[in-house]
N, C-alpha and C positions, 0 to 999 in steps of 0.2 A: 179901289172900290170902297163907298163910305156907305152903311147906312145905320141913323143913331150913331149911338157910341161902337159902333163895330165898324172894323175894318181891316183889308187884305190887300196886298200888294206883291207885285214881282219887281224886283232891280236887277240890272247885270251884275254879274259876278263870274270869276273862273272855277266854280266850282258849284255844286248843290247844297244852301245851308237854310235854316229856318231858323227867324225871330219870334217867337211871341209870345202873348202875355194872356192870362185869363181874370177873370176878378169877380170870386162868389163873395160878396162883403157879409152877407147873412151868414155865415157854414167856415167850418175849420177849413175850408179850400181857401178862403181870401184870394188875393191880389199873389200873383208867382208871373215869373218872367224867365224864360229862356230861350238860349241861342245853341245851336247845336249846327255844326259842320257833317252832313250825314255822310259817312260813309260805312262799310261795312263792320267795322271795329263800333265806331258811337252806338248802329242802329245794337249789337249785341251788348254793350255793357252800359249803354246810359235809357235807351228807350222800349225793349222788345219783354222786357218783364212788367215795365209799367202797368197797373191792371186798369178797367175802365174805371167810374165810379157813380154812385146815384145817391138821390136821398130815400131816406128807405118809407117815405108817403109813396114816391114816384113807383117802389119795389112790388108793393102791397096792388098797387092799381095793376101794374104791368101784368100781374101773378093772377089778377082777380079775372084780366080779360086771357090767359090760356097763355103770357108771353114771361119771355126770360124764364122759359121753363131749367138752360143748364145754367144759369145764373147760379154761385151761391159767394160765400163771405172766404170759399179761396180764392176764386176769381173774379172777384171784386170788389170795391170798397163801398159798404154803406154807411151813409152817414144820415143820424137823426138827430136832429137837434143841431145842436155844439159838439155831440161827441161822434168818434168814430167806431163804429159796431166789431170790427175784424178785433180780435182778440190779439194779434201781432201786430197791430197798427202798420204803418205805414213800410213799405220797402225804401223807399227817398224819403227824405224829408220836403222836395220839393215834386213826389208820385203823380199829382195831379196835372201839371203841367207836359210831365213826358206823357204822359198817356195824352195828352191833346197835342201833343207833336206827333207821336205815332199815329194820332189820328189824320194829322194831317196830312203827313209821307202818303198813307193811305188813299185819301183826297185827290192825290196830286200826282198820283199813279196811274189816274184816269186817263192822263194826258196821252199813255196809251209808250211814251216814250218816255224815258231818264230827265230831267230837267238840269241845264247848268242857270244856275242866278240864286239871287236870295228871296224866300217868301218872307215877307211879315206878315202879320197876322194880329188884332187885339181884337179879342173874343168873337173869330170870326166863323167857325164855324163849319160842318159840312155844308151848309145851303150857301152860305157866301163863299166857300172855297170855292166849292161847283162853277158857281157865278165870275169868280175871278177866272178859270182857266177860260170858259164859254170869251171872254171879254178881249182874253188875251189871243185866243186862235182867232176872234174875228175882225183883226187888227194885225191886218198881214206884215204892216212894215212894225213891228213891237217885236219881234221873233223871226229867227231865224234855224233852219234846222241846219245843224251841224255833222260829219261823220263821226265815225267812231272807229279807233282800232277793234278788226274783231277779239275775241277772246283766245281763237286758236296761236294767232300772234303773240300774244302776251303766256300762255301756258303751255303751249307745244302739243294740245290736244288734238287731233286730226281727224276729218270726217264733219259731218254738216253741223254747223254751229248756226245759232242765233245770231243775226248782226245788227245791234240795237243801234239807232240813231238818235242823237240828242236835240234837244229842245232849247235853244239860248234866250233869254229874257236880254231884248237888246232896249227899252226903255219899258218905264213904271205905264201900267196900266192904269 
């Protein structure tokens, strides 16, 4: 899925991983690129403290119309200008990027099931993510659903479990 300089994709893969890139060229956010293999280990030590971030014109509006009332500079980054406002600056040096990964896991959650493939992504977005899953459920032969071991299998836990089914990206949308 292309539009402009933006764009999202699914590829096969044996596993659930995301590539992708953002690029503020104005703002200390710049140009970052990352690739992350999600599983439960990455999503707790590379993505789940990422905070979101704004520029702090966008803060002042938001605030002016009654929004991002729990907003503040623990849980979040603002940035005015060239600088960054939070007093502890950055957690990563590359913060901005995982938090648009986390956003994206998020996105792509929708799917309502687990996904196996790879997403790319260059600045693409909640509204073109949305777009990319729409594209790919409506393109029966791109996907296929896969089973899944339950959990009581793998943990010896007994009694009614969830039995999640997976999503395979079997060509690029």
């Amino acid at each position: 899925m292309e539009e402009g300089d933006k764009r999202a994709s699914f590829a096969p893969a044996s596993q659930f991983s995301l590539d992708l890139e953002i690029d503020f060229a104005a703002s200390p956010v710049g140009r970052q690129t990352r690739r992350t293999v999600f599983d439960e280990d990455s999503f707790r030590t590379e993505l789940s403290t990422a905070r979101t971030f704004g520029f702090l014109h966008e803060v002042e509006l938001l605030k002016k119309y009654g929004l991002a009332r729990g907003g503040s500079l623990d849980n979040a980054i603002v940035i005015d200008g060239q600088k960054i406002l939070n007093k502890g600056g950055l957690r990563f040096k590359d913060e901005f990027v995982r938090h648009k990964l986390l956003d994206a896991v998020g996105d792509l959650y929708m799917a309502g099931r687990p996904i196996i493939g790879q997403f790319s992504g260059s600045r693409s977005g909640h509204a073109m993510n949305n777009q990319l899953l729409r594209a790919l459920f409506a393109e029966e032969s791109a996907w296929i659903e896969v089973g899944m071991p339950t959990p009581q299998a793998a943990t010896g836990i007994s009694g009614s479990v969830f039995k999640p089914r997976q999503i395979a990206a079997s060509a690029i949308v």
